[in-house]
N, C-alpha and C positions, 0 to 999 in steps of 0.2 A: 408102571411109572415110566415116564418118557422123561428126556431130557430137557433141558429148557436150555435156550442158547444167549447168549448175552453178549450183545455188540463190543467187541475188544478192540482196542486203537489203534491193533495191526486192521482192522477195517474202515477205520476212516480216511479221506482223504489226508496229505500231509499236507501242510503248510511249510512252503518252501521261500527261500529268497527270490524263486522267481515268479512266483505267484504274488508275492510280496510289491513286489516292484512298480506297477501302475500303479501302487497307493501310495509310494512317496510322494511326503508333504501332505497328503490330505489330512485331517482326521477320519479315524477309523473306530472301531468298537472291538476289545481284542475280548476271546473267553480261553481261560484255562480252567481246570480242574478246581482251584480254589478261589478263583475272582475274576472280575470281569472291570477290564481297564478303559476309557475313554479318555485319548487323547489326539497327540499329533503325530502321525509316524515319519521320524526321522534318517532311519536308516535299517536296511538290514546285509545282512551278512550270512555266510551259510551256514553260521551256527546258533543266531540272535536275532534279536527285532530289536531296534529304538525306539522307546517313544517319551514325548513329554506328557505328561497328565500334571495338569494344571502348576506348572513352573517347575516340579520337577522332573529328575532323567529317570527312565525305567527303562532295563533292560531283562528282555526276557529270551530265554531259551528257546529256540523255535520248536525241539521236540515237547516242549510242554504247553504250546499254544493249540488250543483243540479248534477255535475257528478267528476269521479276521474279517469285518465286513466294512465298509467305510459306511457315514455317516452323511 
C-alpha cells in the first residue's frame, strides 16, 4: 500500500492584502471553501477582504479566501 498525498492549504499560495491590492475597486470572483462571491472589492487589510455583492457589505477573512481573480 503506498500513501496518497492530498494538496493541504499550507501548499497553496496565500492570499495577501498585497496581492489584493491592484484589484481595488474592480470586481473580482472570490472562492472559499464553502462559496464563491462575485462582487466589488472594496478594501483589504491584513486580516480581511471587502466586498460588495450585489448592495451588500461582505467581509471575509483572508486565511479563508483560497483564490481571488478579477472579472
Amino acid at each position: 500500500m503506498s500513501a496518497t498525498l492530498i494538496p493541504s492549504v499550507i501548499d497553496r499560495p496565500a492570499v495577501t492584502a498585497g496581492v489584493l491590492r491592484p484589484l481595488l475597486g474592480g470586481r473580482v470572483v472570490v472562492r472559499t471553501a464553502s462559496a464563491l462571491w462575485r462582487g466589488t472589492l472594496l478594501s483589504c487589510v491584513k486580516d480581511s477582504a471587502w466586498l460588495v455583492v450585489d448592495d451588500e457589505d461582505v467581509v471575509l477573512p483572508l486565511n479563508d479566501l483560497l483564490s481571488v481573480q478579477p472579472t
